[in-house]
C-alpha positions, 0 to 999 in steps of 0.5 A: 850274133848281134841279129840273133840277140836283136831278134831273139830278145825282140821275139821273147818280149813279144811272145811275154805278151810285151807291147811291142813299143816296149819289146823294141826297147827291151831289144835295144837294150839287150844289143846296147849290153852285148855290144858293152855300149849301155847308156841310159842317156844315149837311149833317152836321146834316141826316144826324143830323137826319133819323133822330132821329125817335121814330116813325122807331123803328118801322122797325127793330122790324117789321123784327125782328118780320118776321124772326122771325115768318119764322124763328120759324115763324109765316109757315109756320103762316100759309100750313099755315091758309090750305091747309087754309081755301081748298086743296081749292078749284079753283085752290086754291094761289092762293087760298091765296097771297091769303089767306097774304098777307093775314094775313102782310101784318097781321103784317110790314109788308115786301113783301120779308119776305112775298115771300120766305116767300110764294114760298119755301114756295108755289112749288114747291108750286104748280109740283108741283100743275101750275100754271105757274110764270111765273103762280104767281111772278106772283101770288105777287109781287102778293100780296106787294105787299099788305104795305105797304098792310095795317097795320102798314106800314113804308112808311107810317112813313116816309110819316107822318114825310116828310109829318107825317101821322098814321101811325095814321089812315094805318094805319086807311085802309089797310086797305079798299085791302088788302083790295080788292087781295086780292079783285082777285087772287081775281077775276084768278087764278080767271079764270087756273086756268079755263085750267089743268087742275089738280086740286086736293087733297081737302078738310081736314077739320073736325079738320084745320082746328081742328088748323091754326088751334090751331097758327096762333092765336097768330100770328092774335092778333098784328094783333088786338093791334096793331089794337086798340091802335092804335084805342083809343090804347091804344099808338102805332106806334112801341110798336106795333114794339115789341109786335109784336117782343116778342110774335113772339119771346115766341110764337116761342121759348116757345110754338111752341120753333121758334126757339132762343137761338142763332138769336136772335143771327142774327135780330138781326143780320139785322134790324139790318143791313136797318134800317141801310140803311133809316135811312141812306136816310132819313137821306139823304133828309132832306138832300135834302127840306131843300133842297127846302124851301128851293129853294122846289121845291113852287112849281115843281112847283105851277107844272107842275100848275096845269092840273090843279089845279083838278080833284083826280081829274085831279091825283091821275091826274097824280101816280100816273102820274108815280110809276108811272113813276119806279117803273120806275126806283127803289125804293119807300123813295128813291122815297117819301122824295124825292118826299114833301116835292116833292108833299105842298105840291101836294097840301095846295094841291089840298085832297086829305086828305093821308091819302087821298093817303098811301094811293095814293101807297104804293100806286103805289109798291108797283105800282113794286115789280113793274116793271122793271129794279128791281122789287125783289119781282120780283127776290126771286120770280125768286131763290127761283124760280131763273127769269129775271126776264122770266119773271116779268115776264110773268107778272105781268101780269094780276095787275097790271093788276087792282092798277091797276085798284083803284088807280084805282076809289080814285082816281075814288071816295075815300070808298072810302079816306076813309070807312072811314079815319074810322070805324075811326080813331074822326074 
C-alpha cells in the first residue's frame, strides 16, 4: 500500500503538470500522512539535509566548466580536430561527431551541454554536406548521450551520493562503456552513409592536423589531468569540479582570449541558475529517499523481484527494462534520485557489485534521454535544428538500438565493466 501511495501521488502531481521537484514533495508529503508521521520540521530538515553533502559540490563546478568550455571555445576547437583527424572519410561528419563527443564527454559531463555545442555547430554542416537531416539529428543526440557515462560525470555524482558508492571507481568504470557506445555509433552510422551519396572533403593535411591539435591541446589536457588526478588520489571528484573549472576559464580567458571578463558574468549566472534547479531536485529527492527507508519500501521491492533474485543476469534485465520505461516518462536526474534508495538494497541482495550496477543503471537512464515525450536531448536536437521532434525521433532509431545493444552485451558479460573498473581504480 505504501509504494501505491508513493508512486500513485508521485504520477498525479506529474500528470497535474507539477514540477517534478515539487511532485517529489507532494509525494513525500502523502506517504509521511498515510504513515500518521507528518511533520513540517522533519521535511524542512530532510530539504537542508539533502544538498549538504561535500561531494554533491562537484555538480555545480562541471556545470560551470561545461559552460565555459562551450563559451570560451573549447568545444569549437574540439569539433575543428575531429574535422581535421576523421573529415575526409566517406560519411566523415559522422565520424566527426562520434569522435567530438567523446572528447567533449571527458571534458563536461552534461548530455545536455555536449548536445547542444554538438548540434549547434554540426548540424547545419552535416545538412549542407547532404546528409539527411532527421539521420544526422539522430546521431548527433546518440552521441550526446555518451556524456554521462565518460567521466567526469555529474550523473554519477549524484548516483554515488544517492547510493554511497565511490564516485571515483564509478568514474573509472565508465570509461570502457563510453567507449564501447562510440564504437557502436561508428559501426551503425558507416552502415547508414553506405545509403547516402555524400561526397566527403578532401583530405587535411599533416600541417593542417598539427595546426588543429596545437590550437586543441590545451583542451585535450584537461581529461588528462583530471583522470590522472583521480587515479592517483591525487584530488577527489569534488576538487576534480573545481580543477576542471578553474583550468577551463584560466585557458579560456588567458590562452585562447575567446572569453572576456564581461561573458564571465553570464557564465556564471548560467551555471548557477542550471546548478540551482539540479540541487533543489536532490534536495527533494532526499525527502523521498527518507521516506522510503523508513516505509521499508526495498522490502517491497525485494518482494516483487524474488523470482529473478536468484539469477543476477535476469535481475539485472528486469531492473534495466523498468528504468527504460520509467525513462520514457521522466528525466534522468529525478529518475536516478528516486529510484536509487528503491533498487540499491535489491541490488546489495542480489550481490550485483554496486558499481557495475551504477554504470548500467546510468546508462539506461541516458538511453531515457532519447525517448519520448520527454527525451530531453531529443528536445534540445530538435530546438537547435528547428525540426519536429517525431523527426528526430525517427531518426534516432537505429543509433539507439546499437546503444541497447551495448547496454546488453554488459548486462550478459559484466567483466566488460568490472574488469577494466579494477585495473584503472588500482582495486
Amino acid at each position: 500500500m505504501t509504494l501505491f501511495i508513493f508512486v500513485g501521488s508521485l504520477l498525479a502531481a506529474m500528470a497535474l503538470g507539477i514540477p517534478i521537484a515539487f511532485a517529489l514533495l507532494i509525494s513525500g508529503v502523502a506517504l509521511m500522512l498515510h504513515m500518521d508521521m507528518f511533520d513540517a520540521q522533519i521535511l524542512a530538515q530532510n530539504v537542508v539535509n539533502g544538498t549538504d553533502s561535500f561531494p554533491l559540490l562537484a555538480i555545480p563546478f562541471f556545470m560551470l566548466a561545461g559552460e565555459i568550455m562551450n563559451v570560451g571555445g573549447l568545444s569549437q576547437r574540439i569539433v575543428q580536430l575531429a574535422m581535421r583527424l576523421v573529415g575526409h572519410k566517406r560519411g566523415g561528419l559522422g565520424y566527426v561527431t562520434i569522435l567530438a563527443a567523446v572528447l567533449m564527454a571527458a571534458l563536461s559531463g552534461s548530455a545536455v551541454a555536449d548536445t547542444a555545442a554538438l548540434a549547434v555547430l554540426l548540424l547545419p554542416m552535416m545538412v549542407k554536406a547532404g546528409h539527411d537531416k532527421a539521420r544526422a539529428a539522430g546521431l548527433i543526440a546518440s552521441a550526446g548521450i555518451i556524456a554521462p557515462i565518460i567521466p567526469p560525470s555529474i550523473a554519477f555524482v549524484i548516483f554515488g551520493v544517492a547510493a554511497n558508492v565511490s564516485i571515483s571507481k564509478l568514474f573509472m568504470a565508465g570509461i570502457v562503456p563510453g567507449l564501447m557506445m562510440a564504437v557502436a555509433l561508428a559501426f551503425t552510422w558507416a552502415w547508414v552513409a553506405q545509403r547516402e551519396n555524400v561526397e566527403p572533403p578532401p583530405k587535411a593535411t599533416r600541417a593542417e592536423v598539427m595546426v588543429a591539435l596545437k590550437e586543441s591541446v590545451w583542451a585535450l589536457f584537461l581529461p588528462v589531468i583530471i583522470l590522472v588526478g583521480l587515479k592517483f588520489g591525487i584530488f577527489t571528484p569534488t576538487e576534480a569540479g573545481v580543477v576542471a573549472a578553474v583550468y577551463a576559464l584560466a585557458v579560456s580567458v588567458f590562452v585562447y582570449r575567446s572569453l572576456g571578463w564581461r561573458e564571465v558574468r553570464e557564465v556564471l549566472t548560467s551555471a548557477a541558475k542550471t546548478t540551482s534547479v539540479i540541487m533543489f531536485l536532490v534536495a527533494a529527492a532526499m525527502v523521498s529517499a527518507w521516506l522510503i527507508t523508513v516505509a521499508d519500501i526495498p522490502s517491497d521491492m525485494i518482494r516483487l523481484l524474488e523470482p529473478v533474485m536468484g539469477n543476477q543476469t535476469l535481475l539485472m534485465l528486469s531492473i534495466m527494462l523498468l528504468i527504460v520505461v520509467i525513462g520514457t516518462a521522466m528525466d534522468m536526474t529525478p529518475t536516478v534520485l528516486i529510484m536509487t534508495p528503491v533498487l540499491m538494497p535489491v541490488v546489495r541482495e542480489a550481490g550485483i557489485d554496486p558499481v557495475y550496477f551504477g554504470v548500467l543503471f546510468v546508462m539506461c537512464n541516458v538511453i531515457g534521454l532519447l525517448t519520448p515525450p520527454v527525451g530531453t536531448v531529443l528536445n534540445v536536437v530538435a530546438g537547435a535544428g528547428r525540426m519536429k521532434l517525431d523527426a528526430v525521433a525517427r531518426g534516432v532509431l537505429p543509433f539507439m538500438a546499437a546503444q541497447v545493444t551495448v547496454m546488453l552485451l554488459l548486462v550478459f558479460f559484466p567483466a566488460l565493466v568490472t574488469v577494466p573498473a579494477r585495473w584503472l581504480s588500482g582495486s
